[in-house]
C-alpha positions as CSV (number, residue, x, y, z in Angstrom):
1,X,18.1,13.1,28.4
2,X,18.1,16.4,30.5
3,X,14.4,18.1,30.7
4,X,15.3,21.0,29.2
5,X,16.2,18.7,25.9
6,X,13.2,16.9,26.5
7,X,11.1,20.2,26.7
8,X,12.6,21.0,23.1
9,X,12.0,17.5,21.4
10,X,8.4,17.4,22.2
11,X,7.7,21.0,21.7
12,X,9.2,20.5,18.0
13,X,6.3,17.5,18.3
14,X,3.6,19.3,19.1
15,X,4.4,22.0,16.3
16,X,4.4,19.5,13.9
17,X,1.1,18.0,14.5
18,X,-0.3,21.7,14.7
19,X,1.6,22.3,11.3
20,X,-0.3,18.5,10.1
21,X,-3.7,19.7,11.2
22,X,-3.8,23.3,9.3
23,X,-2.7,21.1,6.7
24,X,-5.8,18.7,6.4
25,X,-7.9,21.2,7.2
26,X,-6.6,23.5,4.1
27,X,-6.8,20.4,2.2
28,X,-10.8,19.3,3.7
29,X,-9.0,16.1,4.9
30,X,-9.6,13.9,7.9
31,X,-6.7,11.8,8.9
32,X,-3.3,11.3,8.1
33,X,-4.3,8.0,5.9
34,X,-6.6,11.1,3.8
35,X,-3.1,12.8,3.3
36,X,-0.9,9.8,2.1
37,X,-3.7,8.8,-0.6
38,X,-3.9,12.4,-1.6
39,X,-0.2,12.3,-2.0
40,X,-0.2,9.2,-4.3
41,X,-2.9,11.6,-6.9
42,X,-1.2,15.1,-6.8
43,X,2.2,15.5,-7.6
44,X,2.0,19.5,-6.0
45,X,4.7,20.2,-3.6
46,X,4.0,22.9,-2.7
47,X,1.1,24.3,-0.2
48,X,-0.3,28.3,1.5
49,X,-2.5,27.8,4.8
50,X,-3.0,30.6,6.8
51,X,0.3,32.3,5.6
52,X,2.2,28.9,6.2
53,X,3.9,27.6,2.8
54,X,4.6,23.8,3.1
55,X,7.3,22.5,0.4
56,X,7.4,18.7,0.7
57,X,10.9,17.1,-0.3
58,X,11.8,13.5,-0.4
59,X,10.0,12.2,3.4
60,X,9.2,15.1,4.8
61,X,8.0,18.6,4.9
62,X,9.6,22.1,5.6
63,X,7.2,25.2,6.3
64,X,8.0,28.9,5.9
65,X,6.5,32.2,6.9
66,X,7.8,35.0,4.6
67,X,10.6,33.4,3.3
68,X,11.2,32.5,6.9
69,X,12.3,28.8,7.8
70,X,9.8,27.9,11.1
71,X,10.4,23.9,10.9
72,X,11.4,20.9,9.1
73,X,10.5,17.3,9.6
74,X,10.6,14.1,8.3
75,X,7.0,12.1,8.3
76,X,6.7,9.2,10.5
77,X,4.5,7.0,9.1
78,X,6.4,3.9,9.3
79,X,5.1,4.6,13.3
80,X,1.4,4.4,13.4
81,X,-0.3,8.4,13.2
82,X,2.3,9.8,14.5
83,X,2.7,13.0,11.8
84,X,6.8,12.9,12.6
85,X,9.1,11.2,14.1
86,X,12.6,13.2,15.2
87,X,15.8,13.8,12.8
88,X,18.3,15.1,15.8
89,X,19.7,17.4,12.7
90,X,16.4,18.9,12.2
91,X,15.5,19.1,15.7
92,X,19.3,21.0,16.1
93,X,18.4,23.1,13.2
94,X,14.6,23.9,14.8
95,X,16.5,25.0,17.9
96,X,18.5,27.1,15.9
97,X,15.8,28.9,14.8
98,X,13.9,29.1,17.6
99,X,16.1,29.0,20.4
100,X,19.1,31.0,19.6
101,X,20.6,31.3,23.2
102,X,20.5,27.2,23.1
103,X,22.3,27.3,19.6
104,X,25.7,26.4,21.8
105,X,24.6,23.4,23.7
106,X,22.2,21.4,21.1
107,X,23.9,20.5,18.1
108,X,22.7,17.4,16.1
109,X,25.6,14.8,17.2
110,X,25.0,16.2,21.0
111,X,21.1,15.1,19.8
112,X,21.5,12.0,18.6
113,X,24.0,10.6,21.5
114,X,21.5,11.6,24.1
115,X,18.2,10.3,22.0
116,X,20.8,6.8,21.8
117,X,20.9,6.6,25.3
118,X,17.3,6.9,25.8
119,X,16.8,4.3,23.4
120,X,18.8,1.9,26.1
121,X,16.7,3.5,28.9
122,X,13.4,2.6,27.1
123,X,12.7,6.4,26.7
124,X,12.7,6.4,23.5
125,X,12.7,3.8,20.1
126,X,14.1,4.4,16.7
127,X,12.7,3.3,13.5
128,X,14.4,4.3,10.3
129,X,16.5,6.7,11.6
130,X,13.9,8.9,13.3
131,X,13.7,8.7,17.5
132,X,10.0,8.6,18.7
133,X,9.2,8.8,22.8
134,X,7.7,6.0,24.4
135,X,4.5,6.0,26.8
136,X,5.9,6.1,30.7
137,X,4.6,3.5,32.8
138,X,3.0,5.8,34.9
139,X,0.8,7.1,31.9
140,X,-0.5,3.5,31.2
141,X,-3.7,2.2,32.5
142,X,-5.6,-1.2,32.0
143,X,-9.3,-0.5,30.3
144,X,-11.7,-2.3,32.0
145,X,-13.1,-4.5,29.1
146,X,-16.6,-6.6,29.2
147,X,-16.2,-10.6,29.6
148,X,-19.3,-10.6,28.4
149,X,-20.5,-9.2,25.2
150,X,-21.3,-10.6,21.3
151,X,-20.8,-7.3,19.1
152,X,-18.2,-4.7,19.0
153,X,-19.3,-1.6,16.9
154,X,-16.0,0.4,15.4
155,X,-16.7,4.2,14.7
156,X,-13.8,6.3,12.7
157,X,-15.6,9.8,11.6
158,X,-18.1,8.8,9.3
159,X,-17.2,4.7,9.0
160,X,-18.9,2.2,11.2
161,X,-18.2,-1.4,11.3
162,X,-20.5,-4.0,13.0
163,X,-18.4,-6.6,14.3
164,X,-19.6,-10.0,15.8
165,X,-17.8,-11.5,19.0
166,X,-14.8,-13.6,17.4
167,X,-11.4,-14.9,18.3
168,X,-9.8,-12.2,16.9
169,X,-11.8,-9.5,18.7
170,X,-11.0,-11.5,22.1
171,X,-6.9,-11.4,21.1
172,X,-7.4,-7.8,20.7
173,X,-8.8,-7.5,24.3
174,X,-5.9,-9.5,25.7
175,X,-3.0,-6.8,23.7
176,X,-5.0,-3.9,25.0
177,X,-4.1,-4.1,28.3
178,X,-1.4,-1.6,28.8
179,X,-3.1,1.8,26.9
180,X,-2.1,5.9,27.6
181,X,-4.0,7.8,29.1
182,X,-3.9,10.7,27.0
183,X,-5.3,7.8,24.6
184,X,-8.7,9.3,22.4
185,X,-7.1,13.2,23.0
186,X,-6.1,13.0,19.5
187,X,-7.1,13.8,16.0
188,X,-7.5,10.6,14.5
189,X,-9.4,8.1,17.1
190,X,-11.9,4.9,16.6
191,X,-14.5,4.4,19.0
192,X,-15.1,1.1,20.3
193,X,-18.2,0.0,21.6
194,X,-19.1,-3.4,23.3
195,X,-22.7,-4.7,23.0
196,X,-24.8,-7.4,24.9
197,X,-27.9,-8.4,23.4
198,X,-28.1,-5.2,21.4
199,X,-27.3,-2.9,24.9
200,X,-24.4,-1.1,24.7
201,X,-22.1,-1.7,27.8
202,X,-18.9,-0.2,27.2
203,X,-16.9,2.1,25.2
204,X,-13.3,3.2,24.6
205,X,-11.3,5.9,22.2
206,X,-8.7,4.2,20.0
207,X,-5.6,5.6,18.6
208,X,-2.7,3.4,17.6
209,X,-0.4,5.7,19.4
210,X,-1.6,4.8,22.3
211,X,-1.9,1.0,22.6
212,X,1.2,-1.7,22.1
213,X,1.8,-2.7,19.1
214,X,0.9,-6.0,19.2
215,X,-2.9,-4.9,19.4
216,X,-2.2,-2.1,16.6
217,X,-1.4,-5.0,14.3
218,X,-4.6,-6.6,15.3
219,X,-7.1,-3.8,15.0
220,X,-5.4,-3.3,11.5
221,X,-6.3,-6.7,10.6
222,X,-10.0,-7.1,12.2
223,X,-10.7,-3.9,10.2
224,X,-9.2,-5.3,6.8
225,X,-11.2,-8.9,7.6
226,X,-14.4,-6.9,7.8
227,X,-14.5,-4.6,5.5
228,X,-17.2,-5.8,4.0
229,X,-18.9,-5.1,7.4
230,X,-18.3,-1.4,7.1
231,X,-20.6,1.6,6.8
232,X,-20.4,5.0,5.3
């Protein structure tokens, strides 16, 4: 995939996510798990923030400003938080709109061939038809976890679960090891905190986008095991 492509895919990211946060906010919600329980209770599809109208329709979302098309996306839930994953058809049609001296060069089947290739190269993965960048190896780093502790202490806004040392705690040390390091930047992160004899001796920010997925599936299930564990 050339830059300049590259440049346009995650700029169509980033003003989805933008979009996604004015959009919990207007609503007083928290995460993107607030927005898909919401969903399941209100049937409204459509939504004013800040001038912004959102008009959901089937997976996704389009949003308008006067009667003026600024973006369209399909949700991307099926990959962990991330608020979209990329239709090269909408990402063509985005360009359009935003982009017109590129309207000539990006059209969705030019899209789609070069987000296939990058799927060989590792750049990229898709998942149900939408194309979602990987993590470069030179953004990964290794946390530098305690061998030592017997309680891990999960914080998520205003949850905290109290976790004692287990096997499945240690499992989710060992699938931790390759983690972004933009990891914690965003908008919907955990805090985990290791303690030794009631002395906290290391933390670290949590986002499912930014570990493997391997250890996603295991923090999903530590959390579900001790729910009965958890605070409000």
């Amino acid at each position: 995939m050339n830059d300049e492509l590259k440049l346009l895919a995650k700029e169509y990211i980033e003003k989805v996510e933008s979009l996604c946060v004015l959009m919990l906010e207007g609503l007083n919600l928290k995460t993107q798990e607030d927005w898909f329980n919401y969903r399941k209770s209100h049937q409204q599809m459509e939504y004013n923030f800040n001038g912004n109208k959102f008009t959901l329709h089937g997976k996704g979302c389009m949003v308008s400003n006067k009667d003026t098309v600024i973006i369209d996306w399909d949700f991307g839930r099926i990959f962990g938080t991330r608020w979209c994953g990329i239709d090269p058809w909408k990402l063509a049609s985005y360009i359009k709109l935003n982009h017109k001296n590129l309207i000539d060069i990006y059209d969705g089947s030019m899209i789609k061939r070069e987000f296939e290739q990058s799927v060989i190269l590792g750049q990229m993965v898709e998942k149900d038809y939408l194309y979602y960048f990987t993590i470069p190896t030179s953004e990964i780093y290794e946390p530098d976890f305690p061998k030592e502790f017997d309680t891990l202490i999960i914080d998520h806004y205003d949850s905290q679960w109290i976790i004692e040392r287990s096997k499945l705690v240690d499992r989710l040390i060992r699938k931790s090891k390759r983690v972004w390091k933009h990891n914690g930047e965003g908008t919907d992160v955990y805090i985990l905190t290791f303690l030794l004899n009631d002395k906290k001796i290391f933390s670290v920010p949590y986002e499912d986008i930014g570990y493997q997925e391997s250890a996603v599936a295991i923090m999903k299930v530590l959390l579900k095991q001790n729910e009965k564990n958890k605070i409000m």
